[in-house]
Each structure stands twice: as C-alpha cells, then as structure tokens.
C-alpha positions in Angstrom: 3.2 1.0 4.1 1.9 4.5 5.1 -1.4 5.1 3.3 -3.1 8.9 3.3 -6.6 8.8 4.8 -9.5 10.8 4.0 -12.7 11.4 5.6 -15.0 10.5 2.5 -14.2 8.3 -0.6 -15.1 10.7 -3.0 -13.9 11.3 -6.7 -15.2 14.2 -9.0 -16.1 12.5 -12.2 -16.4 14.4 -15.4 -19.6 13.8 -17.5 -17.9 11.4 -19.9 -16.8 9.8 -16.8 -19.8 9.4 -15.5 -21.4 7.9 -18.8 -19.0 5.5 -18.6 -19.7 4.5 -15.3 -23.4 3.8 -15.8 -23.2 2.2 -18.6 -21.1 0.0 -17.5 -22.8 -0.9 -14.3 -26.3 -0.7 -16.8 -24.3 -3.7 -18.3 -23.5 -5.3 -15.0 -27.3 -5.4 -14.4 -26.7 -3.0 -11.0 -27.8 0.3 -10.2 -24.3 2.3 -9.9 -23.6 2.6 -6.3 -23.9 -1.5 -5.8 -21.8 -1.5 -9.2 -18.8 1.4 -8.0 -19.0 -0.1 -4.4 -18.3 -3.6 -5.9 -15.7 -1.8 -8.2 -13.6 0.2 -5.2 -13.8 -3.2 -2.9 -12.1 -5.7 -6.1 -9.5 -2.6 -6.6 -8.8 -2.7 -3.1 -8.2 -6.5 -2.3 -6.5 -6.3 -5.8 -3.7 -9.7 -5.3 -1.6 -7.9 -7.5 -1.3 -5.0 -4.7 -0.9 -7.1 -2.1 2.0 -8.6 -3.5 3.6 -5.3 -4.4 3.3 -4.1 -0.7 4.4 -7.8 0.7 7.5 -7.0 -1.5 8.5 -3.7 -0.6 8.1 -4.4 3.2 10.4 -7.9 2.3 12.4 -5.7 0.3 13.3 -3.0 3.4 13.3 -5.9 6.2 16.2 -7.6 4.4 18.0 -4.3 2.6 20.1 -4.5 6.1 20.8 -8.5 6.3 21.4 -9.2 3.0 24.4 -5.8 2.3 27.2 -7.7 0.4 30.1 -6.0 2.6 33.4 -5.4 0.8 35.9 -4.7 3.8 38.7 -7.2 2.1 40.2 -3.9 0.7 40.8 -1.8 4.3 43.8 -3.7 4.9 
C-alpha cells in the first residue's frame, strides 16, 4: 500500500482542539508531547489497520487466481 509522506508530522489544532488534548494528557499524568507522541505511535501500530492493509494486499494478490471463468457459453 502506497502511503503519502511528508517532511514533518504536523497537524494545526484548533483551540478547542488543543484543550482537549491537554487535558487529556493532564489526565494521563504526561506533559503533552510524551502524551501525543504515545498517542500517534498506538494509532500507527493500530492491529485493526494492519489487518485492513494485510487484506487488501490478499485481496489484489488473489483477484487474478481466484476469477470464476465462464467460457462454457463460447461454444
């Protein structure tokens, strides 16, 4: 799977966005870039994803083998 690359992980946040985000990691007991580093790792070794990319790439590998191919009706 093709994935876009940028030269800095950065995402604008809006203030209420930003609240958010240190209170939660106020909750976490971490100051917020140990708390949104932690945050963008889990998201990013997500199983869930994994799974979902496994299964496309599966998908596309075997789209070719497995074609159910109805030439009975050329004749």
């Amino acid at each position: 799977m093709h994935y876009a690359r940028i030269s800095a992980l950065a995402v604008p946040l809006t203030a209420a966005e930003q609240d958010q985000v240190y209170r939660a990691a106020e909750a976490a007991g971490k100051d917020v870039d140990d708390f949104m580093r932690d945050a963008v790792l889990a998201a990013a070794d997500d199983p869930f994803l994994a799974a979902l990319d496994r299964a496309a790439d599966t998908v596309a590998a075997r789209s070719d083998a497995d074609r159910v191919q109805h030439d009975y009706a050329t004749d």
